[in-house]
PDB file with SEQRES, HELIX, SHEET and CRYST1 records, atoms N, CA, C and O in Angstrom:
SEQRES   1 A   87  UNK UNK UNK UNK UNK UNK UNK UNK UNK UNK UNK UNK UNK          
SEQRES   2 A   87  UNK UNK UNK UNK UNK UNK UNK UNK UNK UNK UNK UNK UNK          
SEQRES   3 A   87  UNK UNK UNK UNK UNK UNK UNK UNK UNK UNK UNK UNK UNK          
SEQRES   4 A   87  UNK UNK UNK UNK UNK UNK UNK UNK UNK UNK UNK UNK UNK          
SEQRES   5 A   87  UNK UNK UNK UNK UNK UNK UNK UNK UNK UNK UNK UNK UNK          
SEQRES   6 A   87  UNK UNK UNK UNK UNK UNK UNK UNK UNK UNK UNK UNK UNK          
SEQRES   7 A   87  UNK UNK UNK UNK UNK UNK UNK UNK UNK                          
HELIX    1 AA1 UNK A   40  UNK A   43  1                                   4    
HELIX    2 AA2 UNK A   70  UNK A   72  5                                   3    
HELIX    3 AA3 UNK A   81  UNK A   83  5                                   3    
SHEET    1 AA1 5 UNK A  63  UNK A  69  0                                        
SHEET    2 AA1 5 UNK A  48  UNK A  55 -1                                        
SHEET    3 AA1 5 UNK A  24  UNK A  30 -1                                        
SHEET    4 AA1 5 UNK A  13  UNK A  20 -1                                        
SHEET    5 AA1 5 UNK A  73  UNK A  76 -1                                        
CRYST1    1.000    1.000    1.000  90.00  90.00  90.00 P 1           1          
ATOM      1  N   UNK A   1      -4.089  47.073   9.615  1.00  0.00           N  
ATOM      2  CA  UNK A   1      -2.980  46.173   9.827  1.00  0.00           C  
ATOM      3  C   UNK A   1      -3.250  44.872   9.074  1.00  0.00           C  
ATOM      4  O   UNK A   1      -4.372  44.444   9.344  1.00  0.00           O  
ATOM      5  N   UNK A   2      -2.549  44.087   8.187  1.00  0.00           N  
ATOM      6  CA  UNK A   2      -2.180  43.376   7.634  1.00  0.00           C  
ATOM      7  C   UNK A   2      -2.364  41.673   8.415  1.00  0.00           C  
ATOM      8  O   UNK A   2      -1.511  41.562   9.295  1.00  0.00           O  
ATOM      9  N   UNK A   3      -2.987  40.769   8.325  1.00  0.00           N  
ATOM     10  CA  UNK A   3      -3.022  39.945   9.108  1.00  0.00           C  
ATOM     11  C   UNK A   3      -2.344  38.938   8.350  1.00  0.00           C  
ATOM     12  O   UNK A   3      -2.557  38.479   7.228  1.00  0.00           O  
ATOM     13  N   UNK A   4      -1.119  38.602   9.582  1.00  0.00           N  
ATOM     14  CA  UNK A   4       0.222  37.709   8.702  1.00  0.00           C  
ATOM     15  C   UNK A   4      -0.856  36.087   8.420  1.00  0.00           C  
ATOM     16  O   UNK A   4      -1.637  35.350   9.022  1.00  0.00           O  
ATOM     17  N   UNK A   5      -0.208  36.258   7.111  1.00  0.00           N  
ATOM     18  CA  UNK A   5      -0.638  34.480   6.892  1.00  0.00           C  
ATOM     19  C   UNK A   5       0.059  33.520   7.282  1.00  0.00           C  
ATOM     20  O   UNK A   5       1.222  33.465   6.883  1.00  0.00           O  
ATOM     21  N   UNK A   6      -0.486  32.429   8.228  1.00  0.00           N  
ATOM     22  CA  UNK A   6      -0.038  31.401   8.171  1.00  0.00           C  
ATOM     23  C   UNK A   6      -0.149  29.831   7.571  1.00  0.00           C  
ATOM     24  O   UNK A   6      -1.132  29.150   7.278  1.00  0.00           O  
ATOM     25  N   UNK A   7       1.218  29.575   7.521  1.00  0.00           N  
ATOM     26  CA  UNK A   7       1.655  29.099   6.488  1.00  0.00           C  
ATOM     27  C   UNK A   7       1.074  27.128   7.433  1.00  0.00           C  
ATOM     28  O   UNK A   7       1.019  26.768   8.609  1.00  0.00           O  
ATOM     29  N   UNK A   8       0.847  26.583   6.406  1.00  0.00           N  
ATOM     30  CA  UNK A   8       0.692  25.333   6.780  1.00  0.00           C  
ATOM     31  C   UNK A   8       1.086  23.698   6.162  1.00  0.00           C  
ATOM     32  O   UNK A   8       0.351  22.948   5.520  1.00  0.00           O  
ATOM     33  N   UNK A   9       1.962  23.560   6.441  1.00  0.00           N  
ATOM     34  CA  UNK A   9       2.859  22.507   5.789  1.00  0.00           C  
ATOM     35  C   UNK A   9       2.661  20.915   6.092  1.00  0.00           C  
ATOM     36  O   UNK A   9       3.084  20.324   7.086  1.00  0.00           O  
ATOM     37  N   UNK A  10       2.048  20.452   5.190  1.00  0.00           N  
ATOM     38  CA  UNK A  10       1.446  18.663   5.402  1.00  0.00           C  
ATOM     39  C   UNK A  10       2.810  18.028   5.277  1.00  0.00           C  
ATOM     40  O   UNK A  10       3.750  18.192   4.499  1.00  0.00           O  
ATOM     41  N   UNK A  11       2.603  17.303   6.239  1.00  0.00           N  
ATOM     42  CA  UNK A  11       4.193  15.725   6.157  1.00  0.00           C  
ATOM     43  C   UNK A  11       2.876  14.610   6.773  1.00  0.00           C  
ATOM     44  O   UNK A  11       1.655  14.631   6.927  1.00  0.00           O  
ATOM     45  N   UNK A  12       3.953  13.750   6.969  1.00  0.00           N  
ATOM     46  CA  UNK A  12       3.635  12.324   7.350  1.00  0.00           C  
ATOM     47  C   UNK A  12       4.826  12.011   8.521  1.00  0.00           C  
ATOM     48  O   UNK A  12       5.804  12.724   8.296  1.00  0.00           O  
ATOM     49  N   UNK A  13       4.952  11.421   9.325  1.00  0.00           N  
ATOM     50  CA  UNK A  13       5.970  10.831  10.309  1.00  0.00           C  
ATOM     51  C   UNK A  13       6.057   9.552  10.365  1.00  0.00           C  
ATOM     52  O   UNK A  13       5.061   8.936  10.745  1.00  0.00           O  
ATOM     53  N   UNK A  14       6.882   9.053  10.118  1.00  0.00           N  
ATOM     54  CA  UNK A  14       7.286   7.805  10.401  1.00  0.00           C  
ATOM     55  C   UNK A  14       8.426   7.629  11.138  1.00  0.00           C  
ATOM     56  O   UNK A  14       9.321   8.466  11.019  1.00  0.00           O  
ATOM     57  N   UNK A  15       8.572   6.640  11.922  1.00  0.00           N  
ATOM     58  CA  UNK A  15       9.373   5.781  12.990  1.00  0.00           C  
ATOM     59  C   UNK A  15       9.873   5.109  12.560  1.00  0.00           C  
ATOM     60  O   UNK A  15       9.390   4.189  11.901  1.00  0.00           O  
ATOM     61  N   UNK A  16      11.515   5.390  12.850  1.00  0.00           N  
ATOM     62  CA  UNK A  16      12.922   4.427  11.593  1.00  0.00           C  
ATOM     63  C   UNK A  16      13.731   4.388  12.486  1.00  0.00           C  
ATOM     64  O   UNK A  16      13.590   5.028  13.528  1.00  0.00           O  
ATOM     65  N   UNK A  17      14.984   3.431  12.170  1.00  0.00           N  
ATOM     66  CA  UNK A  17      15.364   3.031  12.531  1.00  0.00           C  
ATOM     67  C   UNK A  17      16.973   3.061  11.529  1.00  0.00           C  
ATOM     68  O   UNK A  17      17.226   2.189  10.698  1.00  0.00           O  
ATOM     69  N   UNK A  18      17.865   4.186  11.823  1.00  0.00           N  
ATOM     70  CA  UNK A  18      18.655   4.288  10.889  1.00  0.00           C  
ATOM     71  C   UNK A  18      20.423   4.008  11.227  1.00  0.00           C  
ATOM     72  O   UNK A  18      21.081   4.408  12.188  1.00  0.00           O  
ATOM     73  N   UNK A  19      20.759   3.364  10.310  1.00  0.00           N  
ATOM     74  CA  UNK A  19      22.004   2.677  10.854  1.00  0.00           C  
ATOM     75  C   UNK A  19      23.061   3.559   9.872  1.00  0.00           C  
ATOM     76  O   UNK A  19      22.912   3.349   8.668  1.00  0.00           O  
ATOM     77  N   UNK A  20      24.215   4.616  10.291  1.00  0.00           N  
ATOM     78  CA  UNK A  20      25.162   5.117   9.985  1.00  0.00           C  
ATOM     79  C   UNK A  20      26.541   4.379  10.177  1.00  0.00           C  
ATOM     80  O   UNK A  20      26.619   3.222  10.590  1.00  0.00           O  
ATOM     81  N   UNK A  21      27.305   4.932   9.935  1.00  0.00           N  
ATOM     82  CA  UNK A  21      28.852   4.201   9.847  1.00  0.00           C  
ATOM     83  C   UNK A  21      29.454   4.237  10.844  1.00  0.00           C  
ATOM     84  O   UNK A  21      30.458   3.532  10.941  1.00  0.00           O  
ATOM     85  N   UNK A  22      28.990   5.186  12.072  1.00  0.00           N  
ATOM     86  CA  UNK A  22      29.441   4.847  13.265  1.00  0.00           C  
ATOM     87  C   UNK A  22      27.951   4.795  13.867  1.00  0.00           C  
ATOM     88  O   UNK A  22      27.839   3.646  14.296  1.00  0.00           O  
ATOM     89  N   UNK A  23      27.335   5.152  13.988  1.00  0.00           N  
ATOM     90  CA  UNK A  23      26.020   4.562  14.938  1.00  0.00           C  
ATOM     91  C   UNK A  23      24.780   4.272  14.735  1.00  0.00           C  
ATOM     92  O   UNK A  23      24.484   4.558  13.575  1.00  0.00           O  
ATOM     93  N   UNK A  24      23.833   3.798  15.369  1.00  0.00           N  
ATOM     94  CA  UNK A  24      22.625   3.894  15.144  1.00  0.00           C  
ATOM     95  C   UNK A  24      21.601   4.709  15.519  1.00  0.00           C  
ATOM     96  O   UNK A  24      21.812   5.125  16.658  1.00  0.00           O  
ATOM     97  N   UNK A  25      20.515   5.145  15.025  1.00  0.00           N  
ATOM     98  CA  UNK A  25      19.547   5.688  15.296  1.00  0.00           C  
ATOM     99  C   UNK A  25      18.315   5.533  15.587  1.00  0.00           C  
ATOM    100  O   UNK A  25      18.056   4.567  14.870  1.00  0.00           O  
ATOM    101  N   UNK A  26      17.126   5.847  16.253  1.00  0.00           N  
ATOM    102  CA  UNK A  26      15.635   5.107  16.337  1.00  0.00           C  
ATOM    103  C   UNK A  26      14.919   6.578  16.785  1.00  0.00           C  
ATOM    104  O   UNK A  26      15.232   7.070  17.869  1.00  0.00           O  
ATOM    105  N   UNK A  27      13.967   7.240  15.923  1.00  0.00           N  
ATOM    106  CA  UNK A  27      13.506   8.594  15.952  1.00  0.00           C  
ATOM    107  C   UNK A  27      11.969   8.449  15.250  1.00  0.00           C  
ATOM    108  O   UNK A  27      11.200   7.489  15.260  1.00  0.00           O  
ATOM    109  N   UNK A  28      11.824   9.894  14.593  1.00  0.00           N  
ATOM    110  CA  UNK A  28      10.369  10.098  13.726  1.00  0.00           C  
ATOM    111  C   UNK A  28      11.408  10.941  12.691  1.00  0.00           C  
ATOM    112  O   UNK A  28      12.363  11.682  12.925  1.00  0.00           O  
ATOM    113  N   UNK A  29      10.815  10.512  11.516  1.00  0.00           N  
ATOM    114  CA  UNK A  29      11.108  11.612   9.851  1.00  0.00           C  
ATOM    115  C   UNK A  29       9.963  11.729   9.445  1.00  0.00           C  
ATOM    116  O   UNK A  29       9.121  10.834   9.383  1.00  0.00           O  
ATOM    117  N   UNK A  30       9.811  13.203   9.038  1.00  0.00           N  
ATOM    118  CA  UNK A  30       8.779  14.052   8.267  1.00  0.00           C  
ATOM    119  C   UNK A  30       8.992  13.662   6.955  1.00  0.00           C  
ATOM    120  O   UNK A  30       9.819  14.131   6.172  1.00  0.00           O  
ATOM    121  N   UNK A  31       8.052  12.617   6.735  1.00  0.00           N  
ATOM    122  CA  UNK A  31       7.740  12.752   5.332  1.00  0.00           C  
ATOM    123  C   UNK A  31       7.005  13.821   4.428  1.00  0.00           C  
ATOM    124  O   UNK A  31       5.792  13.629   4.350  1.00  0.00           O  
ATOM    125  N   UNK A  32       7.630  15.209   3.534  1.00  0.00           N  
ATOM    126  CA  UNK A  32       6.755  15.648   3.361  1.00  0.00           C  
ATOM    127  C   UNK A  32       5.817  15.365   2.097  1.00  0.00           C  
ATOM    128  O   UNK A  32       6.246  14.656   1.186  1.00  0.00           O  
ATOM    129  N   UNK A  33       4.421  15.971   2.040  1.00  0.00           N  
ATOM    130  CA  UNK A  33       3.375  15.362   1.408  1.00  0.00           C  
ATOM    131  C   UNK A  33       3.717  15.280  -0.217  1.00  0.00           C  
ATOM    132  O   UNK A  33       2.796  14.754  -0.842  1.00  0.00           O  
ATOM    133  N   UNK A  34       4.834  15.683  -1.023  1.00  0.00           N  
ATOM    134  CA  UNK A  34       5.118  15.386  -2.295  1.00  0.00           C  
ATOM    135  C   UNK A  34       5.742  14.280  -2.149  1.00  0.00           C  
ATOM    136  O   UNK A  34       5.723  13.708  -3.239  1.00  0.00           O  
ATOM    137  N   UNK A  35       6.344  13.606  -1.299  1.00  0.00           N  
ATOM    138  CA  UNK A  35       7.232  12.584  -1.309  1.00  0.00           C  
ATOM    139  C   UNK A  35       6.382  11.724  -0.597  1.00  0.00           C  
ATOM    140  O   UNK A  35       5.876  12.126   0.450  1.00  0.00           O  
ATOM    141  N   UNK A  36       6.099  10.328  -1.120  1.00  0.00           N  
ATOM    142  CA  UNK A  36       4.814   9.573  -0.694  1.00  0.00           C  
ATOM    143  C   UNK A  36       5.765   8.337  -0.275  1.00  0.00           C  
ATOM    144  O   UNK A  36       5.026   7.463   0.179  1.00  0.00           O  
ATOM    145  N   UNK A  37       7.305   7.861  -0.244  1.00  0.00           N  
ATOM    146  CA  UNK A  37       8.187   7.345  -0.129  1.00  0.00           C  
ATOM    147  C   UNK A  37       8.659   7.486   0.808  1.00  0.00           C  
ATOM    148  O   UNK A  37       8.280   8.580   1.226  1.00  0.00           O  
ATOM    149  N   UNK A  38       9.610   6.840   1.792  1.00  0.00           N  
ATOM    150  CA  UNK A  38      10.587   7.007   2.271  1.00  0.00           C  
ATOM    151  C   UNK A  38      11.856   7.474   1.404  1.00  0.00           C  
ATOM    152  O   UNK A  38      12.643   8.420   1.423  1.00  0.00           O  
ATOM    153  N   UNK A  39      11.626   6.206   0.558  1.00  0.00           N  
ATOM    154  CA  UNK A  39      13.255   5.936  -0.187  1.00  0.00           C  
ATOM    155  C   UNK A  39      13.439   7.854  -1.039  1.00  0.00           C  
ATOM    156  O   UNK A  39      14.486   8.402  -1.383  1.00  0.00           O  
ATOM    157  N   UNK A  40      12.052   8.381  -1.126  1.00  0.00           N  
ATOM    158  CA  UNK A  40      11.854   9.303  -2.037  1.00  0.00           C  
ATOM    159  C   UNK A  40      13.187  10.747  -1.124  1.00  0.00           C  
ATOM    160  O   UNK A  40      13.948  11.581  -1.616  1.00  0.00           O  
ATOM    161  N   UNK A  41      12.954  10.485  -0.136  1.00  0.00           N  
ATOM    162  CA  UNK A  41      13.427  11.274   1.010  1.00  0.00           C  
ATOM    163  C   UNK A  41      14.907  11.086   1.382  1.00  0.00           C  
ATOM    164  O   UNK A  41      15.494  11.712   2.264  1.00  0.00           O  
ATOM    165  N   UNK A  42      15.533   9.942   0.426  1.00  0.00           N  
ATOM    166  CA  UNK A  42      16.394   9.483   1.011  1.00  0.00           C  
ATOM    167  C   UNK A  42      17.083   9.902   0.009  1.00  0.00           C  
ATOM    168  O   UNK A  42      18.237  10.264   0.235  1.00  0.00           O  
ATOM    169  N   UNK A  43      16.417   9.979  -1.717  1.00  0.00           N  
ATOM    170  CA  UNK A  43      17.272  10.069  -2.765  1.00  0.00           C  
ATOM    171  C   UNK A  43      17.104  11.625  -3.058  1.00  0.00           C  
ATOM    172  O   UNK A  43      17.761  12.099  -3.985  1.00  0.00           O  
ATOM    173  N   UNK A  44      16.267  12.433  -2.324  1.00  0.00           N  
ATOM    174  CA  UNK A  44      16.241  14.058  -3.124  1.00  0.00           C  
ATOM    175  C   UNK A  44      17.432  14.548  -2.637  1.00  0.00           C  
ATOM    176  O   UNK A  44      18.414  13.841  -2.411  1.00  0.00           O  
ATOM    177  N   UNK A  45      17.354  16.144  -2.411  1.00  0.00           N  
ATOM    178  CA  UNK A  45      18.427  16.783  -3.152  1.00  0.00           C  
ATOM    179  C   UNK A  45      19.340  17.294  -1.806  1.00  0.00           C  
ATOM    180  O   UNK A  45      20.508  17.662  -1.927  1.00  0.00           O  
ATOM    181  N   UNK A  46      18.714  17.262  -0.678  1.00  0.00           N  
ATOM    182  CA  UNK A  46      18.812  17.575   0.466  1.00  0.00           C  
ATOM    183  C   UNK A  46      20.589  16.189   1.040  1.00  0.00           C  
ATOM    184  O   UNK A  46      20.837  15.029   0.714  1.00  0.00           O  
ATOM    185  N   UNK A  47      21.239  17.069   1.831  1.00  0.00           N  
ATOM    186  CA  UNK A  47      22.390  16.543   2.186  1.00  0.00           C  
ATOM    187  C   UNK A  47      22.183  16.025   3.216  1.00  0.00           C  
ATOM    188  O   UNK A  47      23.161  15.348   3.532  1.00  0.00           O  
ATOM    189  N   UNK A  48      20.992  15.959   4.309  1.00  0.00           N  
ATOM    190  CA  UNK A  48      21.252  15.644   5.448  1.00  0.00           C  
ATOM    191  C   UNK A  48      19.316  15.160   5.565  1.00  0.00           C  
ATOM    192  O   UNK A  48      18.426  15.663   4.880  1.00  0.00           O  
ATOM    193  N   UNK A  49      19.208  14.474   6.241  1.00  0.00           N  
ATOM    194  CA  UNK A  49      17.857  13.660   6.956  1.00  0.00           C  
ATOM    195  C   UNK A  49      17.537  14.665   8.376  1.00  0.00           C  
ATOM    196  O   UNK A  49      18.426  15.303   8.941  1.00  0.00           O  
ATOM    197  N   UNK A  50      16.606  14.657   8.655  1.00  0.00           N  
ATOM    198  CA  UNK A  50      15.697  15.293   9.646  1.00  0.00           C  
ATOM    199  C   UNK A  50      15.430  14.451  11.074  1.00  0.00           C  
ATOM    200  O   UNK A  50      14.684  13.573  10.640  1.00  0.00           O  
ATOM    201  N   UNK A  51      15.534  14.249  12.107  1.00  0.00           N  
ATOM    202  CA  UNK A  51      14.729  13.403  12.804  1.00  0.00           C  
ATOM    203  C   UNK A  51      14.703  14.029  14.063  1.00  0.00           C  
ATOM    204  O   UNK A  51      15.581  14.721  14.579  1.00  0.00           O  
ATOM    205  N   UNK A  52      13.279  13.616  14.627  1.00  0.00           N  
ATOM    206  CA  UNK A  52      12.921  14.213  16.411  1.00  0.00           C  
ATOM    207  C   UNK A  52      12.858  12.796  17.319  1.00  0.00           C  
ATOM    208  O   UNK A  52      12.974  11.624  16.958  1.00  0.00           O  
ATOM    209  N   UNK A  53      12.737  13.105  18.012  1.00  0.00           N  
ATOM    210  CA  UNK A  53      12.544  11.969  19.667  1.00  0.00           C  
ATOM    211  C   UNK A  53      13.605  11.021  18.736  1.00  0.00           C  
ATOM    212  O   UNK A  53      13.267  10.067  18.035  1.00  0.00           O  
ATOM    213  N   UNK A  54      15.176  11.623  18.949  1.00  0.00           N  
ATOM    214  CA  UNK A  54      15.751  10.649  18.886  1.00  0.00           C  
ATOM    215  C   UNK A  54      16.287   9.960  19.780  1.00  0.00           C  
ATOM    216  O   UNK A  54      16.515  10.559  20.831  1.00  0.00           O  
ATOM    217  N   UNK A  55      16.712   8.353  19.691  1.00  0.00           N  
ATOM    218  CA  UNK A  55      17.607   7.903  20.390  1.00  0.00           C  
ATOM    219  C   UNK A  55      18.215   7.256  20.209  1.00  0.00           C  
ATOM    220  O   UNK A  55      17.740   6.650  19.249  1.00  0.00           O  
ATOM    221  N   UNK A  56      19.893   6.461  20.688  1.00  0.00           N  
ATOM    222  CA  UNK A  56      20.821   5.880  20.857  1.00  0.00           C  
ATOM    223  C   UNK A  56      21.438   5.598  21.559  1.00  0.00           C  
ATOM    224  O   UNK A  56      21.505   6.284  22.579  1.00  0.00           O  
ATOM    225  N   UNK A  57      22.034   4.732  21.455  1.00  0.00           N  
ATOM    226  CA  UNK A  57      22.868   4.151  22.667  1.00  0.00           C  
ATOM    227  C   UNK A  57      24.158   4.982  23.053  1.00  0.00           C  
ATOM    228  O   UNK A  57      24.743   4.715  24.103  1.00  0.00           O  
ATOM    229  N   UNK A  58      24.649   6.082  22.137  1.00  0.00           N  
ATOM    230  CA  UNK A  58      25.522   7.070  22.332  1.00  0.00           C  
ATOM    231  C   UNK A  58      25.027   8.432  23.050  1.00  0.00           C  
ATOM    232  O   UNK A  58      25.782   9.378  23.273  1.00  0.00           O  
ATOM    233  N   UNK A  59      23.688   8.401  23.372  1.00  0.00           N  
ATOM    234  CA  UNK A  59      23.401   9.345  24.337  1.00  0.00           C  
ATOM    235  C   UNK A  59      22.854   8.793  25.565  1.00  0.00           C  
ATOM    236  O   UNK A  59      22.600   7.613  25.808  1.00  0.00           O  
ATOM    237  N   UNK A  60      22.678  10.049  26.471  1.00  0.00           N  
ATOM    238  CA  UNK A  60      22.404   9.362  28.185  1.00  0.00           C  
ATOM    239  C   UNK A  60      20.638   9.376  27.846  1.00  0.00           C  
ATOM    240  O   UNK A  60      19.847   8.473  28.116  1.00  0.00           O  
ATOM    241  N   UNK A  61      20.311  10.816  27.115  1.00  0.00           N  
ATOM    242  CA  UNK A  61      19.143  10.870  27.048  1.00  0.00           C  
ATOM    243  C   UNK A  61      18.397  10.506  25.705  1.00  0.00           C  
ATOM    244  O   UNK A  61      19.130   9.681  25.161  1.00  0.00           O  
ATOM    245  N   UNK A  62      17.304  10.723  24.920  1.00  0.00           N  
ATOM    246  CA  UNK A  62      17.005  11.342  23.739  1.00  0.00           C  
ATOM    247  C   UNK A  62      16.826  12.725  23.955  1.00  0.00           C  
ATOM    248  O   UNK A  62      16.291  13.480  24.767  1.00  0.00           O  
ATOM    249  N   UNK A  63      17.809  12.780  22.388  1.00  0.00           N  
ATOM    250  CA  UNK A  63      17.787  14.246  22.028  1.00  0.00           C  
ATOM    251  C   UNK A  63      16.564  14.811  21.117  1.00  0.00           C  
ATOM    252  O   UNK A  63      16.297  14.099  20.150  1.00  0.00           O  
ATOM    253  N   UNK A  64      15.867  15.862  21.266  1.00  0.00           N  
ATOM    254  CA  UNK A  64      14.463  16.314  20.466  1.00  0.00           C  
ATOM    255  C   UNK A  64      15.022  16.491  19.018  1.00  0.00           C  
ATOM    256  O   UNK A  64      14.084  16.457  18.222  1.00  0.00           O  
ATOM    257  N   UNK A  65      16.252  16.671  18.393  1.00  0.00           N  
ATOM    258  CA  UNK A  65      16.358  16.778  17.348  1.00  0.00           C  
ATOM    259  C   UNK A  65      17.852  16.126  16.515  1.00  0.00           C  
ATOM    260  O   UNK A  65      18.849  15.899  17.199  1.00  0.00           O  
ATOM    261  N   UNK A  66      17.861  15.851  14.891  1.00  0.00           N  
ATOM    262  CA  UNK A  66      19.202  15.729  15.409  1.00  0.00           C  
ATOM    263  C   UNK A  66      19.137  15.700  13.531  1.00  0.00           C  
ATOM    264  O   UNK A  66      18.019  15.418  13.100  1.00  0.00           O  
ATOM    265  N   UNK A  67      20.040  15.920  12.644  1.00  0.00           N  
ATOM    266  CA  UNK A  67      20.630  16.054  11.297  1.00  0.00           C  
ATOM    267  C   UNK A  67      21.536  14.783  10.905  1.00  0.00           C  
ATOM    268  O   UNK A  67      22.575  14.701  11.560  1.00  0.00           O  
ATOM    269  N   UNK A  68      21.319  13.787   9.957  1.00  0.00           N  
ATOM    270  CA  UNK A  68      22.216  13.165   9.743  1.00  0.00           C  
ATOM    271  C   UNK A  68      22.280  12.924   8.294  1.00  0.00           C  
ATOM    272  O   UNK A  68      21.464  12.579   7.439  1.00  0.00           O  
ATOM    273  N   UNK A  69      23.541  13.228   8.309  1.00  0.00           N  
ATOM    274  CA  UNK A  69      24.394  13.286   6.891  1.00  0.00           C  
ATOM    275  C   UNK A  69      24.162  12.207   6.009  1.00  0.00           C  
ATOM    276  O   UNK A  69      24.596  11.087   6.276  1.00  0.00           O  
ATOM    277  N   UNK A  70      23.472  12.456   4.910  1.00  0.00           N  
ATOM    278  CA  UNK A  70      22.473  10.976   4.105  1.00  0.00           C  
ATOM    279  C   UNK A  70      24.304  10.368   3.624  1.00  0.00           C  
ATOM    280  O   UNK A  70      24.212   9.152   3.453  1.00  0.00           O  
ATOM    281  N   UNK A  71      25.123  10.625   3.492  1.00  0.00           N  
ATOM    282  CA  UNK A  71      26.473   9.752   2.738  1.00  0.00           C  
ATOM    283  C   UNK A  71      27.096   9.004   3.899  1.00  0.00           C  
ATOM    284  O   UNK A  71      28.091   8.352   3.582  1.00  0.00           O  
ATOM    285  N   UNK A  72      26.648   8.936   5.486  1.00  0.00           N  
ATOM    286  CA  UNK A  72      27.034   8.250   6.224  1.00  0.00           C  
ATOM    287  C   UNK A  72      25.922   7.002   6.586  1.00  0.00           C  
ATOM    288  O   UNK A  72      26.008   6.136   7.457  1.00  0.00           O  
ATOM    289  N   UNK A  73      24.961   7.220   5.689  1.00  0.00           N  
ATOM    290  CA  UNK A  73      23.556   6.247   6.255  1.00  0.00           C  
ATOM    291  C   UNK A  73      24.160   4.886   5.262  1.00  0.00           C  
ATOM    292  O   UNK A  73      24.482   4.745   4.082  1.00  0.00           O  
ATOM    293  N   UNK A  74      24.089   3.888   6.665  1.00  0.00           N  
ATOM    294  CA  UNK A  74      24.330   2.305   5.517  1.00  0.00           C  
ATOM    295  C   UNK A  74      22.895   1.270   5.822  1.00  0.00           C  
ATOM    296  O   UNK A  74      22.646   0.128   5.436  1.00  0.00           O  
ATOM    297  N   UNK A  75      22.208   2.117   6.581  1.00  0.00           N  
ATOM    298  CA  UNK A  75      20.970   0.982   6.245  1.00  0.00           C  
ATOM    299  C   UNK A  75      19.473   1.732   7.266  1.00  0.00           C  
ATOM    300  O   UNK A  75      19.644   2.439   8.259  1.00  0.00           O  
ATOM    301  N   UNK A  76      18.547   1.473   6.885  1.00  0.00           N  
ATOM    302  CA  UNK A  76      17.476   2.036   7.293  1.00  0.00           C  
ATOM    303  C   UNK A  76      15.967   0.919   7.069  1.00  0.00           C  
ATOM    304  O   UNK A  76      15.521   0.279   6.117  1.00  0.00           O  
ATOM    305  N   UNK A  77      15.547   1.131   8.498  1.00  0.00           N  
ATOM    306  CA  UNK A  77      14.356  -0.067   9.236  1.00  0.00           C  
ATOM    307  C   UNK A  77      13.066   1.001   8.846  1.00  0.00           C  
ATOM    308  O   UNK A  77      13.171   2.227   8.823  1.00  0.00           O  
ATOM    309  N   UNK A  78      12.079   0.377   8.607  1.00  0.00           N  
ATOM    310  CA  UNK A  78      10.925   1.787   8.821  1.00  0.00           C  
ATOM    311  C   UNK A  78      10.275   0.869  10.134  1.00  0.00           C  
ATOM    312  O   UNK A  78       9.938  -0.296   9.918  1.00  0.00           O  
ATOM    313  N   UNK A  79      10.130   1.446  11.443  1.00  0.00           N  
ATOM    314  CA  UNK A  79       9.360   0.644  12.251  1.00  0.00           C  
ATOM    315  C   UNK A  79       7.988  -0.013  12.525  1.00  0.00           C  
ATOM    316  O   UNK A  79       7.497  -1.006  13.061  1.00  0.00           O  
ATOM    317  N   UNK A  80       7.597   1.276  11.751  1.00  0.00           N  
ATOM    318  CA  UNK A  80       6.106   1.647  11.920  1.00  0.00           C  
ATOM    319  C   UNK A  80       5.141   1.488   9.877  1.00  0.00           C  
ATOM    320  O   UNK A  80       4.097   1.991   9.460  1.00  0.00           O  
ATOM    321  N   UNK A  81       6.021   0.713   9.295  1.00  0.00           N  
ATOM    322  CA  UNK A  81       5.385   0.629   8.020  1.00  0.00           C  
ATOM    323  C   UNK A  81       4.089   1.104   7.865  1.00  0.00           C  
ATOM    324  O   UNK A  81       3.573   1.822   7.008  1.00  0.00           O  
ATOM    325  N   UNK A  82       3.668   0.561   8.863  1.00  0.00           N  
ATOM    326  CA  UNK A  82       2.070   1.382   8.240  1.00  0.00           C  
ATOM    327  C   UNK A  82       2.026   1.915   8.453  1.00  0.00           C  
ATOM    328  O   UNK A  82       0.808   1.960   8.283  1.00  0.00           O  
ATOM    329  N   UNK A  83       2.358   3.328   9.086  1.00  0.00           N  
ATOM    330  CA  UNK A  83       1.653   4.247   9.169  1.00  0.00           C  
ATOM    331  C   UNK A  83       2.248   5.086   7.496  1.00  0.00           C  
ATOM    332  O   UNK A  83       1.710   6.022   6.905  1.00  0.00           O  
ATOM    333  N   UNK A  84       3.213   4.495   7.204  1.00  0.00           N  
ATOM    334  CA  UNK A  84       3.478   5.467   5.696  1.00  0.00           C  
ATOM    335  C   UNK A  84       2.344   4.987   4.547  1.00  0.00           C  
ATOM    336  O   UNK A  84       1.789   3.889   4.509  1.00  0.00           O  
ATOM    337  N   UNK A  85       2.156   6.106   3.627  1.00  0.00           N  
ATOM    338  CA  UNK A  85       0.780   5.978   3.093  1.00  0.00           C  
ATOM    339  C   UNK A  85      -0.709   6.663   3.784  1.00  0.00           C  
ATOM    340  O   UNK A  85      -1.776   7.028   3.290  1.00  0.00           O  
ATOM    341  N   UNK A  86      -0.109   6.615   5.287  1.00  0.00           N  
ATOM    342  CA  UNK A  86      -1.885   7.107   6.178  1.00  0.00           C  
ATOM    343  C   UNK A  86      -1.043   9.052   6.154  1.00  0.00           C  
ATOM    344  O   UNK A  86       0.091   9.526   6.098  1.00  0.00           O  
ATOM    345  N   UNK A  87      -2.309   9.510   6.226  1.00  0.00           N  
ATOM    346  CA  UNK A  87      -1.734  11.553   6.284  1.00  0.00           C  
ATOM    347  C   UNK A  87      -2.473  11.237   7.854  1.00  0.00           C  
ATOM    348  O   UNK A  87      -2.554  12.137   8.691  1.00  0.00           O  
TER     349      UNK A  87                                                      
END                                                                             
């Protein structure tokens, strides 16, 4: 029997703070390890942003996950600056 490989994928997380056209956001984004940027993440090819432990003032709770459409983003905080740059 064949022993499945697993696969292992390096990011970075950072804590942002992202402001859309109707709301705001405050979560973690996977930076992954080719993209040493935020902004890098913001300009590739991908239509939509990633984020976990999100929250807002439009939910009761935080939600564990959530997709937001990069053509509705009008401004973005990094909270946690330093930790981008650390793996």
């Amino acid at each position: 029997m064949k022993k499945k490989k697993e696969v292992q994928y390096k990011y970075r997380k950072v804590r942002a703070w992202v402001k859309t056209i109707d709301s705001a956001y405050t979560g973690t984004v996977y930076l992954p390890a080719d993209q040493t940027r935020f902004s890098d993440v913001i300009n590739d090819e991908r239509q939509f942003i990633s984020m976990t432990d999100v929250e807002s003032r439009d939910f009761a709770s935080p939600k564990s996950y959530l997709a937001i459409n990069k053509d509705l983003i009008e401004l973005v905080e990094l909270l946690e600056p330093d930790t981008e740059g650390k793996s």
